[in-house]
N, C-alpha and C positions, 0 to 999 in steps of 0.2 A: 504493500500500500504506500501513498507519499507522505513523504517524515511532515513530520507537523510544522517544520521549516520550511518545507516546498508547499505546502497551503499555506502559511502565511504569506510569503513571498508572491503566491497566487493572487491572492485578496488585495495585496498590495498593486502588483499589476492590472490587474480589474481596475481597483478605482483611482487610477491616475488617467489622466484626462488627455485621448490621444487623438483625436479624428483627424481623417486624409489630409495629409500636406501639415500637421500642425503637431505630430506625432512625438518630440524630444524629449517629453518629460516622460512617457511610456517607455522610448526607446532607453535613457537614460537607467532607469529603473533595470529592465531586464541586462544591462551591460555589468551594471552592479553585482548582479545577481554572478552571471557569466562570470565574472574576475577572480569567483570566492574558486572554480574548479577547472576552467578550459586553458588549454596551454598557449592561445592567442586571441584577445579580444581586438574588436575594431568598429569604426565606421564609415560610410562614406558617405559624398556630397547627396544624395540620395536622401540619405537619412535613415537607409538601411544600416543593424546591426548585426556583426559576425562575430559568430565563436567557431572556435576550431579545437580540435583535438587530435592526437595523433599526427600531426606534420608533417611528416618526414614520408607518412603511411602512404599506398595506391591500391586500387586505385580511389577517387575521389568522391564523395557521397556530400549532397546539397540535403539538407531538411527545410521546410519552408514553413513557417509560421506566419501571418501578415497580421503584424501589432495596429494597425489602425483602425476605428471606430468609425460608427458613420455619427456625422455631426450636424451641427449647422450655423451659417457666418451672417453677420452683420452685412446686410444690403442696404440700410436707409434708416434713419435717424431723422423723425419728423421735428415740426415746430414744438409740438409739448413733449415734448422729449422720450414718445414711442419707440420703440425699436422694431424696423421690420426686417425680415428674414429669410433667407434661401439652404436649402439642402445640398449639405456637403455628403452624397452618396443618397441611398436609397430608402425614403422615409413614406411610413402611412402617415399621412399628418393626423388623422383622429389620436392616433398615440400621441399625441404632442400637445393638445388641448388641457390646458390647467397644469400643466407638468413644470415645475422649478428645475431651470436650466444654469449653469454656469459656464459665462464666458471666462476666456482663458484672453484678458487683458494686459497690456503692457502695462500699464497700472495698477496691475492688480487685479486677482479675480473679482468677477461680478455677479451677483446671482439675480435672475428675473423671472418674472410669470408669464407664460405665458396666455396671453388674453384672448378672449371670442365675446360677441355678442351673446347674452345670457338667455335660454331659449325662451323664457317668461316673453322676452321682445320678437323675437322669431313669428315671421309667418307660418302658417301651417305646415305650405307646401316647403318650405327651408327647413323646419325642421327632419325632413326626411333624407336632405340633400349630407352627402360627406364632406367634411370641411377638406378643403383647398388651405396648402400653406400660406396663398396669397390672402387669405380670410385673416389670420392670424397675428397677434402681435406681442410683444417682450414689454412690459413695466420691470423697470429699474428702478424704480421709485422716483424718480428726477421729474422736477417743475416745469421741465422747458428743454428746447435741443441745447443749451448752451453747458447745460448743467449735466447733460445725457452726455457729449462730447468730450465734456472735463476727464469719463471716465471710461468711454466707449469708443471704440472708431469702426470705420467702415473697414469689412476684412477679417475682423475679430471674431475667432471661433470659438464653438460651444459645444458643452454635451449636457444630455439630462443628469439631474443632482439627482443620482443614487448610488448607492452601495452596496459590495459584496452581502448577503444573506445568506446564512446556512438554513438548510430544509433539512427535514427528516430523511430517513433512507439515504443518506453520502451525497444529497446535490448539494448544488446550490445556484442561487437566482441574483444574476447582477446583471448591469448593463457590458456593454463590450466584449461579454464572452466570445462575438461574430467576431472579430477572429483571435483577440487578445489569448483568448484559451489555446487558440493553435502555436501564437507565439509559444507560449507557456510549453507546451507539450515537447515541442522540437528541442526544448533546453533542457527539458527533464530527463528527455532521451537521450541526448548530449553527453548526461551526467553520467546518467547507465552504461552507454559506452564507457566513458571512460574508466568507471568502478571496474569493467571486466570486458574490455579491447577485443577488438579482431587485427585485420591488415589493413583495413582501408581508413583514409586522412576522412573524415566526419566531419563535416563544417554545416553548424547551424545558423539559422538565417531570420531574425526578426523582420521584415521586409514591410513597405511603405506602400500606401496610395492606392491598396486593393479595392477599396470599397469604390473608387472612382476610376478604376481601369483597366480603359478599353485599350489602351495603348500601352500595356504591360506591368505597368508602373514598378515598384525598385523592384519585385521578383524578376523584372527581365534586366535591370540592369545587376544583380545579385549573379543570378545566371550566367551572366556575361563574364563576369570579374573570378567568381569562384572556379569558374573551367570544371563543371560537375561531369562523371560520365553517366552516374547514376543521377536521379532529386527523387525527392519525396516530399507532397506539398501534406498538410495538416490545416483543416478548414473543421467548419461546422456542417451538418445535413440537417434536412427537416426531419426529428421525431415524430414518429407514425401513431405513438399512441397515446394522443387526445383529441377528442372530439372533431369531426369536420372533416376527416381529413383519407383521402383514398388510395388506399394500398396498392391496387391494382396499377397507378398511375406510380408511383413513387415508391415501391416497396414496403417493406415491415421493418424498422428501425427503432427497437423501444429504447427508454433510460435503461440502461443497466446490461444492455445487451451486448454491450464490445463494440470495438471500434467497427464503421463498417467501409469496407475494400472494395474500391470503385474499379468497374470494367470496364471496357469499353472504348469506343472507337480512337481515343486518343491517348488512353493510359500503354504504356507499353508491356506487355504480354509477360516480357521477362520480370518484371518489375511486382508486379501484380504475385506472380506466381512465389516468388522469393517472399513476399508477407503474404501470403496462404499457407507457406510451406511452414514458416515461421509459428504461425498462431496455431498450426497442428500440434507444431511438434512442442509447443512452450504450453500446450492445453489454452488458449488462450481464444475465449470466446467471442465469435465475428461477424457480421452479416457482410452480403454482396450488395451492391447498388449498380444497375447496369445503367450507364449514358452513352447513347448512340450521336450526341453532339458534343457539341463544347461542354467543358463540366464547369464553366464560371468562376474556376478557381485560379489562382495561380498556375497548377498546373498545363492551362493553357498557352501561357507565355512561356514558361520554363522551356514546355518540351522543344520549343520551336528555336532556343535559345541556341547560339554558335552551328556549327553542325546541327545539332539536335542532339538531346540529351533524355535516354531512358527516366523516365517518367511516372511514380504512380499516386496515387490519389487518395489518403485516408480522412476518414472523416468522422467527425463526435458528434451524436444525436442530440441536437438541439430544440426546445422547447420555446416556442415564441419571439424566433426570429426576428431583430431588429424594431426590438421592443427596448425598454425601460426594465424588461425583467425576466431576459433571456435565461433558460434552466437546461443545467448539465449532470450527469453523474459524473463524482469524482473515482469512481468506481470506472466507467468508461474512460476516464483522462489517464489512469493508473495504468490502465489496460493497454491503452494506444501507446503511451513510452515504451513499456516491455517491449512493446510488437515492435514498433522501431527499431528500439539496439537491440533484437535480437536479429532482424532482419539484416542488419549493415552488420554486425558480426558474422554473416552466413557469405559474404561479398570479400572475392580475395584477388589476387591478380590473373587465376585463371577463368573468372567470372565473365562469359559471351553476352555482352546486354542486345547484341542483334538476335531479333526473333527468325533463326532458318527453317 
């Protein structure tokens, strides 16, 4: 299970304040963490973070975690000193209604409400309509834009004010687990490597800018700079079981069921099979998810990264997606490390990653 050091260090990660493009204090956090056991830490202009272990080791193994959150920035700053707002990545705006947010200010953080017309005022046929972020606004408490400005600027990103929560049964519910948890996972695996090695140099990868990228963002320039021959990215899935939600379309993926090993048209064969073979033979409990497209992950950009680089896709069932109170088994996070460094310990120099 993970030491009570590696869940605080969790919690700590969760609730530092990272969304696309504005990531340093997240990133900072887990480099920290890195320093206490990997034999090279670093970063680049990017604002991707790397650990390494093994150095010297071949061949090469990429893990990808993407530390950023989806957020939202300062677009406009009225006369009575409103604040309105745009989505940094992928938001239902109904999650976002009455929700206390903090900017992450050069002055200083900020915290604000955000506001809607009260439905008591609502015409009828509105109130059936779904709010529109353009509906929506930030009180900061401020009189006026001069006094909103003293402490705001246009540009200034945000996350929802919430915090790590323990649940019964080993989860827990916080904001940013999309994908901070994967960051998390790649370093833990890290760790495990390095507690009990194979041949291959293991470089983990906190990576930048997923939540808004269509054009790779740091996983492809990670990709680039690390010279991976194997990666393995580490994302979240949708959790299959609660309410709404159809198997048949998306698989069976519960809390507590292990990590699950994505197939499919763009994961590489070899790669897949090496953690199938792994979570056999370590007993270690899995589901399959098959995508016949892009998987939306990281691992899109990766594979297509230099040459191309063998590629697979693990993923932790997550519960309420790009919410305020995304829910994970800590039981599944435990389970996807193992699977990891046991996988890159089974990878040696006579490892064929071309599928013949």
């Amino acid at each position: 299970m993970l030491s009570s050091s590696s869940i605080a260090f969790l919690k700590r990660l969760l609730d530092t304040p990272g969304p696309s493009g504005y990531e340093t204090s997240a990133a900072r956090a887990w480099r920290a963490e890195a320093q206490t056991f990997a034999d090279a830490v670093h970063s680049d202009v990017a604002g991707n973070s790397i650990a390494e272990v093994n150095v010297g080791g071949a061949p090469t193994i990429m893990l990808d975690g993407h530390i950023d959150e989806i957020g939202i920035i300062v677009q406009y700053i009225d006369d009575d000193g409103y604040v309105y707002i745009s989505p940094i990545g992928g938001w239902d705006p109904e999650v976002l209604v009455g929700q206390r947010i903090r900017f992450l200010s050069g002055n200083g953080d900020v915290v604000g409400v955000i506001g809607k017309k009260p439905i008591h005022l609502m015409k009828p046929a509105d109130r059936e309509k779904a709010s529109k972020i353009t509906d929506l606004w930030v009180d900061i408490g401020a009189a006026n834009r001069t006094e909103a400005e003293a402490r705001l600027a246009v540009g200034d990103a945000a996350v929802i004010e919430s915090h790590c929560v323990d649940f019964p049964n080993d989860r827990i519910v916080s904001r940013s687990i999309d994908d901070r948890i994967g960051a998390f996972t790649v370093l833990e695996a890290l760790r495990r490597y390095k507690e009990r090695g194979g041949k291959a140099r293991v470089v983990a990868a906190a990576t930048t800018q997923e939540e808004i990228a269509w054009h790779g963002g740091g996983a492809l320039v990670s990709a680039n700079a690390i010279k991976p021959h194997m990666a393995i990215a580490v994302d979240v899935t949708f959790a299959t079981d609660h309410p709404g939600l159809e198997k048949k379309e998306i698989g069976d993926h519960k809390l507590g069921s292990g990590p699950v090993l994505v197939r499919g048209a763009l994961i590489s064969p070899v790669v897949f099979e090496l953690l199938r073979d792994a979570a056999k033979s370590g007993n270690i409990p899995f589901t399959v998810h098959a995508e016949g497209r892009a998987t939306s992950t990281n691992a899109d950009a990766i594979h297509l990264a230099r040459e191309g680089v063998a590629t697979g896709l693990v993923s932790i069932p997550n519960r309420y997606m790009h919410s305020p109170n995304e829910m994970v088994s800590l039981v599944d996070v435990d389970h996807t490390a193992s699977l990891i460094a046991e996988a890159c310990r089974g990878v040696d120099g006579r490892t064929d990653f071309t599928a013949r």
